[in-house]
Residue frames as qw, qx, qy, qz and C-alpha x, y, z in Angstrom:
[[0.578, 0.115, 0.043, -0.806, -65.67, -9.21, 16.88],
 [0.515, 0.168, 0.841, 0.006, -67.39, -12.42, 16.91],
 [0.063, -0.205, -0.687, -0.694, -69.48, -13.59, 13.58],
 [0.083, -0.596, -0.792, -0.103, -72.81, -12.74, 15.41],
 [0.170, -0.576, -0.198, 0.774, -71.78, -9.02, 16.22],
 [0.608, 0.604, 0.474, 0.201, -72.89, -6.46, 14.03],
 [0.336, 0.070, 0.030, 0.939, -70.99, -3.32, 12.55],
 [0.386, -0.755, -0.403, -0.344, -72.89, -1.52, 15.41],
 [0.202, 0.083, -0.548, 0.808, -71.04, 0.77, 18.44],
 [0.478, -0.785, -0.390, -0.066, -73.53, 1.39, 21.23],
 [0.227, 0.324, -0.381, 0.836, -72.55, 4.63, 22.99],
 [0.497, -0.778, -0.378, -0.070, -74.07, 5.92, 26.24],
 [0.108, 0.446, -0.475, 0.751, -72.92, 8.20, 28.71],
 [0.637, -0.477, -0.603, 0.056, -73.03, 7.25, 32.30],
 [0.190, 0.409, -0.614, 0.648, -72.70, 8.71, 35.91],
 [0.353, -0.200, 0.752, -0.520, -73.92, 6.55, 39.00],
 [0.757, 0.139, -0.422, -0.479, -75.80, 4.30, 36.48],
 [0.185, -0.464, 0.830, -0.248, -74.86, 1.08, 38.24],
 [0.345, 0.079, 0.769, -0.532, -78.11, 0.14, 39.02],
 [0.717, 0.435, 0.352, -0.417, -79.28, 0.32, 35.73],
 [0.322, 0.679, -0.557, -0.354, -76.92, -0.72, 33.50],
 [0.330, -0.137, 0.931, 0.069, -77.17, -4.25, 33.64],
 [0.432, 0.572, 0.652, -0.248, -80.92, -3.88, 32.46],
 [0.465, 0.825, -0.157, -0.281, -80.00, -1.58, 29.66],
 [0.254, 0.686, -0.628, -0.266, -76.45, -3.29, 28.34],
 [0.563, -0.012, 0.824, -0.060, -77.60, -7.02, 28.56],
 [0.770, 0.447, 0.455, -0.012, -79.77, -7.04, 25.38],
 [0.594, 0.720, -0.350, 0.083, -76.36, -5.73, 23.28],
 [0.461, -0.734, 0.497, 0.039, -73.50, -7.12, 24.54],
 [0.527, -0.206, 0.769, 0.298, -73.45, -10.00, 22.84],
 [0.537, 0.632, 0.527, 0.186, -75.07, -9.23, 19.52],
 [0.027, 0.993, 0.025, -0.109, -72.90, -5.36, 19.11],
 [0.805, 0.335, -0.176, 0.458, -69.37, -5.18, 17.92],
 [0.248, 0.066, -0.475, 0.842, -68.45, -2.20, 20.47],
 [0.373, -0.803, -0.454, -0.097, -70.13, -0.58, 23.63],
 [0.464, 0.416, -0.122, 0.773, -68.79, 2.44, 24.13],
 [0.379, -0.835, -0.392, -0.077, -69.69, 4.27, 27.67],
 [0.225, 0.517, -0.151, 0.812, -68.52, 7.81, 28.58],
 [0.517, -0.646, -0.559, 0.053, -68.42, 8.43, 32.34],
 [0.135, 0.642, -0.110, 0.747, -67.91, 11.41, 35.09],
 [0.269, -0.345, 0.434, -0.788, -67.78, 12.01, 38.41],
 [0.792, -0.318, -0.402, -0.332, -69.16, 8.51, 39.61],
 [0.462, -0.453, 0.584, -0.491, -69.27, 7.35, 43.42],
 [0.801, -0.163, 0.528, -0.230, -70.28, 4.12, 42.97],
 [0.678, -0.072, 0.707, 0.188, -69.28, 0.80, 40.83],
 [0.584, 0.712, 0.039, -0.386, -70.77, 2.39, 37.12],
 [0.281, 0.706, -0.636, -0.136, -67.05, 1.85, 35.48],
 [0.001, 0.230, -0.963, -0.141, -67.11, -1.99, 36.72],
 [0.663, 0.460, 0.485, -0.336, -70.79, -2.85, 35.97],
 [0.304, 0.780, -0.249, -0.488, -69.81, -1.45, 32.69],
 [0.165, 0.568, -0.788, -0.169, -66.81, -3.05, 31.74],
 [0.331, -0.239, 0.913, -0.021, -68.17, -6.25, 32.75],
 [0.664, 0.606, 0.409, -0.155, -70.56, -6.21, 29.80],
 [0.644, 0.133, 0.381, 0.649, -67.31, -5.68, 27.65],
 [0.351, 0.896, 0.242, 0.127, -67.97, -2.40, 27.10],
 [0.466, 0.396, -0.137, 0.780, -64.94, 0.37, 26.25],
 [0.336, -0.745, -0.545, 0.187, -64.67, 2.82, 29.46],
 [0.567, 0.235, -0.040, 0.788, -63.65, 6.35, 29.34],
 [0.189, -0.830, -0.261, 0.456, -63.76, 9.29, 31.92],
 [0.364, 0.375, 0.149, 0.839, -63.80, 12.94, 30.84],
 [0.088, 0.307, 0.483, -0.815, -64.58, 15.54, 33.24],
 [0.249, 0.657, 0.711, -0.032, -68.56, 16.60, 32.84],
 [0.041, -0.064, 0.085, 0.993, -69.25, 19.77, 30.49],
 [0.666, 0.174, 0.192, -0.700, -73.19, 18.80, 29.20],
 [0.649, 0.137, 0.741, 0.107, -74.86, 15.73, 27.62],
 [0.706, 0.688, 0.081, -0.150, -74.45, 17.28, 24.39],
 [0.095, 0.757, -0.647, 0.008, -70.56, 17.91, 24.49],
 [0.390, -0.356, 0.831, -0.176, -70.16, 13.95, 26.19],
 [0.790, 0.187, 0.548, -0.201, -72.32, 12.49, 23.96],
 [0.627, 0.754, -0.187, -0.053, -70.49, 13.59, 20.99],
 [0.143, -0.652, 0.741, -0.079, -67.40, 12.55, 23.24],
 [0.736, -0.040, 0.664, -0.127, -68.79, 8.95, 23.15],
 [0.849, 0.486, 0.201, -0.054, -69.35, 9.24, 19.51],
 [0.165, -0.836, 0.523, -0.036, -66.02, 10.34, 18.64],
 [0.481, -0.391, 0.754, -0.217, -64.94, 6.98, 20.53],
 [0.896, 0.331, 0.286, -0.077, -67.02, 4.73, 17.98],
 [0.500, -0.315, 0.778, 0.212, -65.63, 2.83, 15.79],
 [0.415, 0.326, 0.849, -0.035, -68.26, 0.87, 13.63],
 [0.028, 0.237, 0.597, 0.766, -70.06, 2.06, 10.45],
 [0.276, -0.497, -0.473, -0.673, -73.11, 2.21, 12.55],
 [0.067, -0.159, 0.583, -0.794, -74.18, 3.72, 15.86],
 [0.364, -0.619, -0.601, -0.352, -76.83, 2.91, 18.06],
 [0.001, 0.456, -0.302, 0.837, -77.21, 5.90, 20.70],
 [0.550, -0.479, -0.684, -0.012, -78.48, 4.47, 24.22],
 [0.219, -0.668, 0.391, -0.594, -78.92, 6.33, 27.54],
 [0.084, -0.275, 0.838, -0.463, -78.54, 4.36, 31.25],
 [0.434, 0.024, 0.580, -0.689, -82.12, 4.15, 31.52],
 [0.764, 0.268, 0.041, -0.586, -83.44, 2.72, 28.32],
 [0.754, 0.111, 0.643, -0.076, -84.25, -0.94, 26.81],
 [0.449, 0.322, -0.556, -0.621, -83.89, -2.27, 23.39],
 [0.747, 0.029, 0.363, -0.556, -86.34, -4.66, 23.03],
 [0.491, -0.018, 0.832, 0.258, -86.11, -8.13, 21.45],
 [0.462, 0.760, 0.423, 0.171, -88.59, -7.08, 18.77],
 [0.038, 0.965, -0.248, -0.082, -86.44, -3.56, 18.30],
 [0.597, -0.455, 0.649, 0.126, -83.58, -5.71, 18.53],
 [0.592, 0.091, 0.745, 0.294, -84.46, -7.82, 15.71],
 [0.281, 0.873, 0.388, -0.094, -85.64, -5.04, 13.77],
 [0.141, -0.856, 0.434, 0.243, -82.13, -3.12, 14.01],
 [0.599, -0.269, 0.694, 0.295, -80.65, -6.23, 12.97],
 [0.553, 0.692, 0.453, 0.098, -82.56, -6.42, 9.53],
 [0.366, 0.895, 0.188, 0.171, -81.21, -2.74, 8.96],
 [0.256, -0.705, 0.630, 0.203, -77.90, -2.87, 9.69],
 [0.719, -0.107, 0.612, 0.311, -77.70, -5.98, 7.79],
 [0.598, 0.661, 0.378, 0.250, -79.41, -4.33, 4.86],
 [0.386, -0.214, -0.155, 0.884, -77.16, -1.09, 5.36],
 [0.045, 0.471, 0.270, -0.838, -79.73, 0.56, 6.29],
 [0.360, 0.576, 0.721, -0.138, -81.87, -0.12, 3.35],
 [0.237, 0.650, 0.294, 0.660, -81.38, 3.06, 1.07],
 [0.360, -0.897, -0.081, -0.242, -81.54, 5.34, 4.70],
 [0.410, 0.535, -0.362, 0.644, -78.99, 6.72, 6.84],
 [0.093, -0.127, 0.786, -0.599, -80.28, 6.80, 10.26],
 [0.417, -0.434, -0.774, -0.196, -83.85, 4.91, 11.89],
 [0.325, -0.242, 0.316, -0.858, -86.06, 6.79, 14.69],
 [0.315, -0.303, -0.846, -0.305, -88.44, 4.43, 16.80],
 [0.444, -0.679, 0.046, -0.583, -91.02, 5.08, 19.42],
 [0.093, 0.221, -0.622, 0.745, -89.70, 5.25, 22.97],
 [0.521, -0.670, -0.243, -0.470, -92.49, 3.93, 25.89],
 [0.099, 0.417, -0.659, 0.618, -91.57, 5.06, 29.42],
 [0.683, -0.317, -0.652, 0.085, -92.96, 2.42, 32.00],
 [0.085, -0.489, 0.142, -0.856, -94.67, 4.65, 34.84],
 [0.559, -0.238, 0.390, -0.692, -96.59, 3.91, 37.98],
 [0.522, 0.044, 0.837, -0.157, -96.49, 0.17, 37.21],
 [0.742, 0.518, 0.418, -0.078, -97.81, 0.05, 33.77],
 [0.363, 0.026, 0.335, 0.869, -96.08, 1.43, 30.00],
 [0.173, 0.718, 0.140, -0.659, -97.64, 4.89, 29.21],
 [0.312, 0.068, 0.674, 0.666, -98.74, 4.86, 25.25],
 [0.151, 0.854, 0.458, 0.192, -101.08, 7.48, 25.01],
 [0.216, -0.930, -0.134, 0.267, -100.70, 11.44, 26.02],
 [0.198, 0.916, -0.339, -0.079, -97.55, 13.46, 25.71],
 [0.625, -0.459, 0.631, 0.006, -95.29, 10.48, 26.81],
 [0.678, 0.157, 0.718, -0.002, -96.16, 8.60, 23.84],
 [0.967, -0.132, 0.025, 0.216, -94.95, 7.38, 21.28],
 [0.482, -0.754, 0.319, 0.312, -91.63, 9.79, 21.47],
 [0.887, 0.408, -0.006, 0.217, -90.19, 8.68, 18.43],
 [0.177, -0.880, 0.283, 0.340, -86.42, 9.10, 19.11],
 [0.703, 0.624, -0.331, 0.086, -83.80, 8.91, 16.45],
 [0.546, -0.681, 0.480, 0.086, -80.99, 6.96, 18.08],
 [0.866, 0.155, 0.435, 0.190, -79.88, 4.52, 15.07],
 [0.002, -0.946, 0.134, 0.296, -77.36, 6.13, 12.68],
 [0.697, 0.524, -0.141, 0.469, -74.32, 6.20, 9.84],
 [0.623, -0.515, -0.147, 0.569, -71.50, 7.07, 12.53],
 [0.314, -0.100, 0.135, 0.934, -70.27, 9.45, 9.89],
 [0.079, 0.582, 0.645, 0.490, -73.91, 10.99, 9.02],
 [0.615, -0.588, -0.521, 0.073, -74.56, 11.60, 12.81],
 [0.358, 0.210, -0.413, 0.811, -73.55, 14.14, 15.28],
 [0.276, -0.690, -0.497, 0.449, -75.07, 16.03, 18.68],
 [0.020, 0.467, 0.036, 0.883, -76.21, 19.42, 18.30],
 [0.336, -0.796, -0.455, -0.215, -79.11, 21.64, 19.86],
 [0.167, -0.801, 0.313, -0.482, -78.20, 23.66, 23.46],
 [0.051, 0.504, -0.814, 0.283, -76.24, 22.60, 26.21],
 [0.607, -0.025, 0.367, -0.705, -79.53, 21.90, 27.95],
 [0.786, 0.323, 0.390, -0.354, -81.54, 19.92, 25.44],
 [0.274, -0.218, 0.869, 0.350, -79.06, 17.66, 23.08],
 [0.871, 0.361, 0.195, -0.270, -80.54, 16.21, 19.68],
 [0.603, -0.045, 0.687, 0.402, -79.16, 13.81, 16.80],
 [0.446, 0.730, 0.042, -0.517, -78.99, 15.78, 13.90],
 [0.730, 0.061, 0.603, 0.316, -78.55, 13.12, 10.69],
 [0.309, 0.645, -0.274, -0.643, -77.18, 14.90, 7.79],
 [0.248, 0.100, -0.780, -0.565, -79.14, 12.31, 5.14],
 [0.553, -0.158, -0.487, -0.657, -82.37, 10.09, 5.01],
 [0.355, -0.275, 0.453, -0.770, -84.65, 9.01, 7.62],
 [0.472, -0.105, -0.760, -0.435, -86.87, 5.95, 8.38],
 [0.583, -0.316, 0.443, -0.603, -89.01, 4.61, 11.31],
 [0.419, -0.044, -0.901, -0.104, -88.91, 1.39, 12.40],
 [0.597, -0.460, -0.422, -0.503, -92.30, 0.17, 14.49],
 [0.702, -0.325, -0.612, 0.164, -90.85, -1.63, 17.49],
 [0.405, -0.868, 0.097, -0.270, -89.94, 0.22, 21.27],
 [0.235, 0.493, -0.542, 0.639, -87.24, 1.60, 23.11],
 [0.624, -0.666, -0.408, -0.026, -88.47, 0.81, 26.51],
 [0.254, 0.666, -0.203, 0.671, -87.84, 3.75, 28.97],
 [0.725, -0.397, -0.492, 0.272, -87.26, 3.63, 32.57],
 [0.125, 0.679, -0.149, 0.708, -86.97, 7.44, 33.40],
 [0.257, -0.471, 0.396, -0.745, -88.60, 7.37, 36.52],
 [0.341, 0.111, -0.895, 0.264, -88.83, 4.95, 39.31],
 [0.069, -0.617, -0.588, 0.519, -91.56, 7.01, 41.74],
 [0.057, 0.921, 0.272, 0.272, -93.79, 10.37, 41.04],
 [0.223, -0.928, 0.231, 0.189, -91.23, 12.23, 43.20],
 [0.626, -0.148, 0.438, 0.628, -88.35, 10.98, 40.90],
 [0.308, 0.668, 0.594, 0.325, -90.55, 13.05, 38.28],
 [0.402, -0.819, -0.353, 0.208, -91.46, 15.71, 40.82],
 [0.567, -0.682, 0.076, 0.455, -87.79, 16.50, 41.46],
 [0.552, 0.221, 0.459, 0.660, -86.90, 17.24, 37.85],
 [0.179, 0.884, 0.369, 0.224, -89.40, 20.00, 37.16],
 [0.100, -0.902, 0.216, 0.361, -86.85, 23.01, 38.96],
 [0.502, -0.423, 0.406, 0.636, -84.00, 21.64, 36.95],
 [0.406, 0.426, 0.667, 0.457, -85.92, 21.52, 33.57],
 [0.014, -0.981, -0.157, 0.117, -87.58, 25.09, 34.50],
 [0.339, -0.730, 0.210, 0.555, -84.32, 26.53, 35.20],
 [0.359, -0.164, 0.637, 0.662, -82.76, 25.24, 31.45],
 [0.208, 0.685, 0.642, 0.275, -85.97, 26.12, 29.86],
 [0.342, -0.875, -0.145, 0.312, -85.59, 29.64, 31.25],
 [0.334, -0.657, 0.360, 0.572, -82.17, 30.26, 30.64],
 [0.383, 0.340, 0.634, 0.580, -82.47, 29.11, 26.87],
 [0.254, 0.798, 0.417, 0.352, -85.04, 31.46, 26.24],
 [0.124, -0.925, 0.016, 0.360, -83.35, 34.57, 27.96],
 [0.313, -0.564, 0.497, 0.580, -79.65, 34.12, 26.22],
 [0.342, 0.459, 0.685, 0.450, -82.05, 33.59, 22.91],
 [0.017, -0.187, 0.010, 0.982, -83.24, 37.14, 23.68],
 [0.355, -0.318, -0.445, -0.758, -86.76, 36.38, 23.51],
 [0.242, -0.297, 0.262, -0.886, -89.11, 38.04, 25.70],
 [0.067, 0.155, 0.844, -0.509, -91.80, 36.84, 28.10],
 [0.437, -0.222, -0.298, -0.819, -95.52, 36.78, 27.64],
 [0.401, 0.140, 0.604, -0.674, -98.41, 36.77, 30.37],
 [0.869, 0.224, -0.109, -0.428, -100.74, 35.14, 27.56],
 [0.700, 0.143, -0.692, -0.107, -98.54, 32.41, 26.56],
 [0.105, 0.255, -0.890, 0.362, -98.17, 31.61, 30.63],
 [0.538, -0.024, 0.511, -0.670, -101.58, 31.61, 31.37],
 [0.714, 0.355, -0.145, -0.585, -102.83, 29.55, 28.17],
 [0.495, 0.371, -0.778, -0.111, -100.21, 27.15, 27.17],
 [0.297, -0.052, 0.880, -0.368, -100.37, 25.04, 31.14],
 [0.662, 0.259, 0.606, -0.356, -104.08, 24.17, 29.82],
 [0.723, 0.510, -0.140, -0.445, -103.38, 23.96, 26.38],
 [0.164, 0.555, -0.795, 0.184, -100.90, 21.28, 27.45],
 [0.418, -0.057, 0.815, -0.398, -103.47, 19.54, 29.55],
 [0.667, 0.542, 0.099, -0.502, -106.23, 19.55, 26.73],
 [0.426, 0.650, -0.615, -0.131, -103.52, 18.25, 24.35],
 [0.091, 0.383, -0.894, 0.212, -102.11, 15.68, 26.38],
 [0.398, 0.096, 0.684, -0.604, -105.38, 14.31, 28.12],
 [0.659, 0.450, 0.279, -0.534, -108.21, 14.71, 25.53],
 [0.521, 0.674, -0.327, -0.409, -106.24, 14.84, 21.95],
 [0.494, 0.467, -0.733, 0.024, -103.95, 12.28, 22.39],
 [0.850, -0.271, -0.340, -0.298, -106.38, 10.17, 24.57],
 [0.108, 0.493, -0.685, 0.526, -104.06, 10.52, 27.51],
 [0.649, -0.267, 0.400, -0.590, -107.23, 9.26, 29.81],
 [0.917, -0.114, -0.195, -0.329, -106.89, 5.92, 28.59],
 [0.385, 0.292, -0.756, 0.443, -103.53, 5.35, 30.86],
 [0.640, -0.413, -0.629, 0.156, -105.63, 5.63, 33.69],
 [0.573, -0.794, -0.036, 0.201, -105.10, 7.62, 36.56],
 [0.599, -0.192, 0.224, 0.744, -101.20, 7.77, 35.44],
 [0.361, 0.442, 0.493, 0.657, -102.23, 9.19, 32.02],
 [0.301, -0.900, -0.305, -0.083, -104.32, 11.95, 34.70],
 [0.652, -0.652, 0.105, 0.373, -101.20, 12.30, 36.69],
 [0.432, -0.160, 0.173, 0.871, -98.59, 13.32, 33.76],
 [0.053, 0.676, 0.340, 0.651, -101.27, 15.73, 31.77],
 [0.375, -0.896, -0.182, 0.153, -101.66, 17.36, 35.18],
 [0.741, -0.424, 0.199, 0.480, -97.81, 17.55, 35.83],
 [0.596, 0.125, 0.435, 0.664, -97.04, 18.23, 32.62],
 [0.011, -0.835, -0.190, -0.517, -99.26, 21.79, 32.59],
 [0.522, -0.808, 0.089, 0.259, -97.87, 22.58, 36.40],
 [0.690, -0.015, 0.356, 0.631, -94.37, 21.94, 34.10],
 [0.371, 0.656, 0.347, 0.559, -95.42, 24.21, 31.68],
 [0.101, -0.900, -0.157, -0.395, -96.27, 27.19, 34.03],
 [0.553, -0.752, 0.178, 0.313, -93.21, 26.96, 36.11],
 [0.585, -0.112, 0.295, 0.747, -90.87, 27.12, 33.60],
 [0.173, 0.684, 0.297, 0.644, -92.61, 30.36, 32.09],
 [0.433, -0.890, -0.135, -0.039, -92.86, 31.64, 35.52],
 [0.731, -0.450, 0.117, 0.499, -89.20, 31.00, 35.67],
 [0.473, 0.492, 0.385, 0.621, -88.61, 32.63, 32.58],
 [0.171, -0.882, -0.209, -0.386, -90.40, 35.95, 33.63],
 [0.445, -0.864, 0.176, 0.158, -87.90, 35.98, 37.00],
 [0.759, -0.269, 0.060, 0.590, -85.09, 35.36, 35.32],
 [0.315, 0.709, 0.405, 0.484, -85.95, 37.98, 33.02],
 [0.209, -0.948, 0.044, -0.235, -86.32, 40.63, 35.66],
 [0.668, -0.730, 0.122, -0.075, -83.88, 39.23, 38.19],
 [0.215, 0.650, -0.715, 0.143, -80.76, 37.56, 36.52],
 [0.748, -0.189, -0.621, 0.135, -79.82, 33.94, 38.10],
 [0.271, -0.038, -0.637, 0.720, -79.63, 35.70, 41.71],
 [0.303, -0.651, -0.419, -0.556, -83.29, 36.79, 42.44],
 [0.523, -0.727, -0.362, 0.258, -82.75, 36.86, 45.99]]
């Protein structure tokens, strides 16, 4: 570990990340003490992009991104974690912000949450539902662990919390049909959560919630001042809503074979 690294593991889990992993593991490489990246089933170059930002590589067949991301932690090392996906940024101001609180250990707190903005149609989205995401990714390695469902992974920190101001910069989607093409898979895991939870469908909450989603996202949380984008995910983001409750309702009747 050089003297300018800090007692800091960056984990991530990758698979066909190539293309974005230079843009996400340049601003640690040289300022982290380990990068730790958990891959599966890749086709293309992901394991030497990787490595050539010094990072540790290790395949393990794929089970979910909650099981693999606990496989990455695991894999740390370091007193403190900072939890990255393929797609996102740590900013130079977030950057220097992390530094401060790792140097201070963490300051009387045990893990940091900041806001996350995902860079959409050419601009960053900081209004509506998109915005500002706060995600907890900063962590005591031993405080720290993945829970939630297979589906929908969180960081549950068993001690004190803090929020630091600067941004994660996100790079989910590349095009509207990179969006687009998510909505069946997210229905489908939204769906299946709520059937093997054993709770029941409701014709009010599908008809209401799609516009109380748009109303929310658009008006409340001033979604209209992205522009046209900020139009485009409060739309999306009620069509979201009412296909995964529609999906809900067939699997309900039908089981995962409706045909």
């Amino acid at each position: 570990m050089s003297s300018k690294s800090l007692p800091l593991s960056v984990t991530m889990i990758a698979r066909n990340e190539a293309a974005n992993l230079p843009r996400s593991l340049a601003p640690v490489a040289d300022w982290a003490a380990e990068i730790i990246v958990v891959i599966n089933d890749c086709t293309d170059n992901t394991r030497e992009v990787a490595s050539g930002f010094g990072a540790r590589v290790e395949e393990r067949p794929w089970t979910c991104r909650r099981d693999q991301k606990n496989v990455a932690l695991d894999l740390a090392t370091q007193p403190w974690v900072l939890a990255l996906d393929a797609d996102e940024v740590v900013t130079p101001e977030l950057r220097e912000a992390i530094t401060r609180f790792v140097q201070a250990d963490g300051a009387g707190f045990d893990g940091a949450r900041f806001p996350r903005r995902t860079w959409f149609m050419g601009r960053w989205i900081t209004h509506g539902d998109w915005y500002p995401d706060y995600s907890l990714r900063l962590f005591r390695r031993k405080q720290g662990c993945w829970s939630g469902s297979r589906e929908h992974d969180k960081l549950h920190l068993d001690g004190t919390l803090t929020t630091l101001p600067d941004h994660l910069d996100h790079y989910s989607f590349p095009s509207l049909l990179d969006n687009v093409r998510k909505i069946p898979e997210y229905a489908d895991a939204f769906a299946r959560e709520q059937v093997e939870s054993g709770r029941r469908w409701s014709l009010l909450h599908t008809l209401f919630r799609p516009v109380w989603r748009f109303i929310r996202g658009y008006i409340l949380k001033r979604g209209f001042l992205d522009g046209f984008p900020g139009f485009y995910i409060a739309t999306v983001t009620a069509l979201y809503t009412f296909v995964r409750y529609a999906r809900w309702y067939e699997r309900e009747r039908l089981g995962d074979n409706p045909a």
